[in-house]
C-alpha positions as CSV (number, residue, x, y, z in Angstrom):
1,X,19.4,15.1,-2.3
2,X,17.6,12.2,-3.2
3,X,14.4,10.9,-5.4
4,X,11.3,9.2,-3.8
5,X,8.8,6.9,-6.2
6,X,7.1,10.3,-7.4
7,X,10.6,11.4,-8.9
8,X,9.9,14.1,-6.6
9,X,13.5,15.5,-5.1
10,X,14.0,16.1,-1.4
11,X,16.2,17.0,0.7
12,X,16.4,20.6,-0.3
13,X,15.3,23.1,2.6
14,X,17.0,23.6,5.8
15,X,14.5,21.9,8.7
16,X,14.8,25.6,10.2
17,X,12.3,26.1,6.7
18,X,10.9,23.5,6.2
19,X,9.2,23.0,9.9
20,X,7.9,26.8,10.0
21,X,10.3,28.3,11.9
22,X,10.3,32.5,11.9
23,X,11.0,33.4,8.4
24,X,12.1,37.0,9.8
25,X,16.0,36.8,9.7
26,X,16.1,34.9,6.3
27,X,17.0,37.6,3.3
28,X,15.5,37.0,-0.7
29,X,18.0,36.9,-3.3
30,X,16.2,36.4,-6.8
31,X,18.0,34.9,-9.4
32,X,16.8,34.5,-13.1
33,X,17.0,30.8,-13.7
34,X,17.5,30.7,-17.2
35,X,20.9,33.1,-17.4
36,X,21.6,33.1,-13.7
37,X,21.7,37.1,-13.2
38,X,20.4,38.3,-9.9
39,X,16.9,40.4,-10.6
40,X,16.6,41.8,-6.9
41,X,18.1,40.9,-3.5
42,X,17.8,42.3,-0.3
43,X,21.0,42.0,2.4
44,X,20.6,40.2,5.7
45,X,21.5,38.1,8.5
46,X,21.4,34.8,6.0
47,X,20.1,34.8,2.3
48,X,17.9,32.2,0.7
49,X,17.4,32.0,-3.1
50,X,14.7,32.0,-5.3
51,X,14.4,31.7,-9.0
52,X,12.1,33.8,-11.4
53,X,12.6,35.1,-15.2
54,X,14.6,38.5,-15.6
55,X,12.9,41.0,-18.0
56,X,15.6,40.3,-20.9
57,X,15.0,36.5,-20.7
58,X,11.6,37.4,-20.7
59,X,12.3,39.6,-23.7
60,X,13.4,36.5,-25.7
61,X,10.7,34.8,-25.0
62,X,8.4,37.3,-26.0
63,X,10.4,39.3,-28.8
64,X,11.6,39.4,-31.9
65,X,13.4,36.3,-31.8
66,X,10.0,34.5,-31.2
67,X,12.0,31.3,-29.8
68,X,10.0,28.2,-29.7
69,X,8.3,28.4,-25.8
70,X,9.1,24.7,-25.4
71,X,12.5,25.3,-26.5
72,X,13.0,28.2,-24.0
73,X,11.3,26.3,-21.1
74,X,13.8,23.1,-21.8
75,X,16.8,25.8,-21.1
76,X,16.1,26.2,-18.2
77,X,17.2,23.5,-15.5
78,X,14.7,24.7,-12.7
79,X,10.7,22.8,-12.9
80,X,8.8,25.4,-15.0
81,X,5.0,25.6,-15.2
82,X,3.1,27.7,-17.2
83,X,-0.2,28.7,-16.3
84,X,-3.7,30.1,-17.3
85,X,-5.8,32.2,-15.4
86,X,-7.5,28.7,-13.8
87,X,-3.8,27.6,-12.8
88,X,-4.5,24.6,-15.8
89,X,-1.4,23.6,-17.0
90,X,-0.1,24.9,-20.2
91,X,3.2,23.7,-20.5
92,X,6.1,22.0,-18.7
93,X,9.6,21.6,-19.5
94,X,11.7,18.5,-18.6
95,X,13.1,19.0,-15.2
96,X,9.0,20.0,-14.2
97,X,8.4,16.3,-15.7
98,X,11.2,14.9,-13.8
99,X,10.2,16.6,-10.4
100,X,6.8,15.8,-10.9
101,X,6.8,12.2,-12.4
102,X,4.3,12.8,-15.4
103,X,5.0,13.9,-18.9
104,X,4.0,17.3,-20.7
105,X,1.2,15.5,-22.3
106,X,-0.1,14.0,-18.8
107,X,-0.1,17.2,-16.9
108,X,-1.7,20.2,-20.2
109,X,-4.8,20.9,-19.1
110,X,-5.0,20.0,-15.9
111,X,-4.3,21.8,-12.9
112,X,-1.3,21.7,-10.3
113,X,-3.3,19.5,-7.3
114,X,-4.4,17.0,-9.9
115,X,-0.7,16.6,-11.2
116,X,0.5,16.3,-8.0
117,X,-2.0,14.1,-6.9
118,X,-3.0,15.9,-3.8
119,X,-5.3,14.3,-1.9
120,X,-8.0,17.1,-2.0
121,X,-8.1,16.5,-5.8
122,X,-8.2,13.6,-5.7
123,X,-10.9,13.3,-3.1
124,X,-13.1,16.1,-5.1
125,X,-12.1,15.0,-8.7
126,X,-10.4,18.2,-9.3
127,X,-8.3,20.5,-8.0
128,X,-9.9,23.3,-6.2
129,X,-13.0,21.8,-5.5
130,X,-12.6,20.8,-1.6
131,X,-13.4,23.3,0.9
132,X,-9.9,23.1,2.0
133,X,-8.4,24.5,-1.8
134,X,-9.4,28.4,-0.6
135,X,-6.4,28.0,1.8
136,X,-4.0,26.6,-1.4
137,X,-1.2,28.8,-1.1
138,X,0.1,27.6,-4.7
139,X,-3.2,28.5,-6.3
140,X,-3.6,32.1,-4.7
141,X,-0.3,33.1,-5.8
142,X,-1.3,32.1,-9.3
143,X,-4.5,33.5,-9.2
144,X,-3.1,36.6,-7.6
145,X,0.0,37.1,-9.7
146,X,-2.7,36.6,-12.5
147,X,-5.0,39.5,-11.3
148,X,-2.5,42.2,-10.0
149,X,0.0,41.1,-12.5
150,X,3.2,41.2,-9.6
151,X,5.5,38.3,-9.1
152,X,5.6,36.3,-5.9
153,X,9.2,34.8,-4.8
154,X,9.9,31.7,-2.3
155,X,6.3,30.9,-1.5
156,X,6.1,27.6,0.2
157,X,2.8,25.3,-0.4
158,X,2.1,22.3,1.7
159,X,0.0,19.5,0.0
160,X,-0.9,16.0,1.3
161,X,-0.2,13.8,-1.9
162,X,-1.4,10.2,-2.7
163,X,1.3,7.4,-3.5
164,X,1.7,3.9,-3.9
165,X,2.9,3.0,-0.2
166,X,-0.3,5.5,0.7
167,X,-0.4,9.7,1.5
168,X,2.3,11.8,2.3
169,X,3.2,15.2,2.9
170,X,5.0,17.7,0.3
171,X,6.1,21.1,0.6
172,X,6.8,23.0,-3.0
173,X,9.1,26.1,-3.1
174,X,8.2,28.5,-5.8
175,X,7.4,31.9,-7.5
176,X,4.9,32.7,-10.0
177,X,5.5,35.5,-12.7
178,X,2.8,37.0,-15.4
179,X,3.8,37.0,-18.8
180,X,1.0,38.2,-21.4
181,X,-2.4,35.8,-20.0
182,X,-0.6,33.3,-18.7
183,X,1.7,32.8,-15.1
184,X,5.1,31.3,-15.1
185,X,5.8,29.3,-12.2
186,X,9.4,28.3,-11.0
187,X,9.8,25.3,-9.1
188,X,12.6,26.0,-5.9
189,X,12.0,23.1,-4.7
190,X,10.1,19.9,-3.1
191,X,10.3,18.2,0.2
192,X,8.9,15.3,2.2
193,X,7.4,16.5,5.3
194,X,5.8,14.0,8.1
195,X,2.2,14.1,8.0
196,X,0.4,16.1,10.3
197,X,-2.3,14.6,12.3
């Protein structure tokens, strides 16, 4: 694996993923990233893993012991996001902040294609204002892990980002869980993809 500019990683899918081949043979194993314990999995041909928050770490973060959210986020090695309803940032831990090249204070508030600097956002001044944001896979699994209130695991979203040397492709592996008014999203993954014409 390396690091680009962006302090985005790549490197990290298969090409048999990353380039849209059939998805049918490949098997979900879920894994809670913050104590490592398998939440569901499904046997197959080949398994692929995906990270999401198991109801006891959940627990903590929610019960009695009331632990400090940025605290809990920072335990966990995997980028995670937490979302309102509007997919605006709330908080990020560290490794999100690596992955995504901007500090917690640079990304609150503002939503995920502004933070990435896709180029609709950037075009539109926000994210989800371009015609083409209705297709964002990464905001309708927000949006509908929001509404419905059930997780989503290894979603891939493809996104056209602006950088210094000029646009380039990036495809983010993730899942989105609802905890209270707010979705949790788990970084899998990021990877450089050529751009499409």
């Amino acid at each position: 694996m390396k690091g680009n500019k962006l302090g985005f990683t790549t490197g990290l899918f298969p090409p048999r993923i990353a380039y849209g081949v059939s998805l049918l043979d490949i098997v979900m194993k879920i894994t809670c990233a913050w104590c490592q314990k398998t939440i569901t999995e499904t046997p197959g041909p080949k398994t692929e893993v995906s990270y999401g928050i198991c109801p006891d770490c959940m627990g903590n973060l929610l019960g009695p012991s009331r632990m400090i959210l940025s605290e809990f986020l920072n335990s966990i090695e995997l980028p995670i996001l937490v979302t309102d309803e509007h997919g605006g940032i709330r908080q990020a831990n560290r490794a999100a902040e690596r992955t995504l090249g901007n500090g917690v204070c640079q990304v609150q508030g503002k939503r995920f294609g502004v933070v990435i600097e896709c180029t609709n956002a950037e075009v539109m001044g926000e994210c989800g204002m371009s015609p083409y944001c209705s297709g964002c896979a990464f905001r309708r699994s927000i949006f509908d892990t929001y509404r419905d209130g059930k997780p989503c695991y290894g979603e891939y979203s493809k996104h056209k980002v602006v950088t210094t040397t000029g646009p380039t492709a990036k495809q983010f592996r993730y899942s989105t869980t609802k905890t209270g008014n707010s979705v949790v999203v788990a970084i899998d993954g990021v990877q450089d993809l050529p751009i499409e014409p």
